[in-house]
ROZA-348170 format. One record per residue (C-alpha): chain; x negated, y, z negated. Coordinates in nm, 3 decimals. Layout:
% residues N
lovo unit->A, east->X, north->Y, up->Z
...
***
This chain:
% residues 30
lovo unit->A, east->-21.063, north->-2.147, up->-1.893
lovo unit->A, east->-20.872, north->-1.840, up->-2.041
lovo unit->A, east->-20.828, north->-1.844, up->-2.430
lovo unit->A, east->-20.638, north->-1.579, up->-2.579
lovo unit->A, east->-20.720, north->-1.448, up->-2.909
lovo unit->A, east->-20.503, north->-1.389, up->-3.153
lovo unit->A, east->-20.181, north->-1.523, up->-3.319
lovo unit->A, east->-20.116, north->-1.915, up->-3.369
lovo unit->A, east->-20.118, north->-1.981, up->-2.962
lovo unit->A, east->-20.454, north->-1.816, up->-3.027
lovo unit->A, east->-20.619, north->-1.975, up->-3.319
lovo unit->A, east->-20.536, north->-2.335, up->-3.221
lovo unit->A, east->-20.697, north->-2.241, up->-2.898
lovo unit->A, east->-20.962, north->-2.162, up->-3.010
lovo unit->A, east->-21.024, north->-2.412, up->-3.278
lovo unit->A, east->-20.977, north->-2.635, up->-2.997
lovo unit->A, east->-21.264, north->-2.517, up->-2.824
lovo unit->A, east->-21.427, north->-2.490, up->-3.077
lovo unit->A, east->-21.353, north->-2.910, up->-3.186
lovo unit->A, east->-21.472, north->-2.967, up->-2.839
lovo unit->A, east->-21.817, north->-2.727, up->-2.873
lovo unit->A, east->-21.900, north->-2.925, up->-3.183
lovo unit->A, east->-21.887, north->-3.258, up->-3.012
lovo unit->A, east->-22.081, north->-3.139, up->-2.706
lovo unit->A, east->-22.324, north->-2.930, up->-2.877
lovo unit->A, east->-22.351, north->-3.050, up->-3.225
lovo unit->A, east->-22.693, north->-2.838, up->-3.313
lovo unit->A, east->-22.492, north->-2.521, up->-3.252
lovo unit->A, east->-22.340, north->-2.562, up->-3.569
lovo unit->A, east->-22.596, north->-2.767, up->-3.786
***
């Protein structure tokens, strides 16, 4: 999957992924 950095495209991205990291790997951000 290609996120691009940068801008509003870019942030929701990435806080997307970053939604979905949380719920699959909770202890990464404990």
């Amino acid at each position: 999957m290609k996120v691009i950095w940068g801008g509003p495209a870019g942030e929701n991205a990435t806080w997307e992924l970053e939604s979905k990291m949380k719920k699959s790997h909770p202890e990464l951000f404990s």
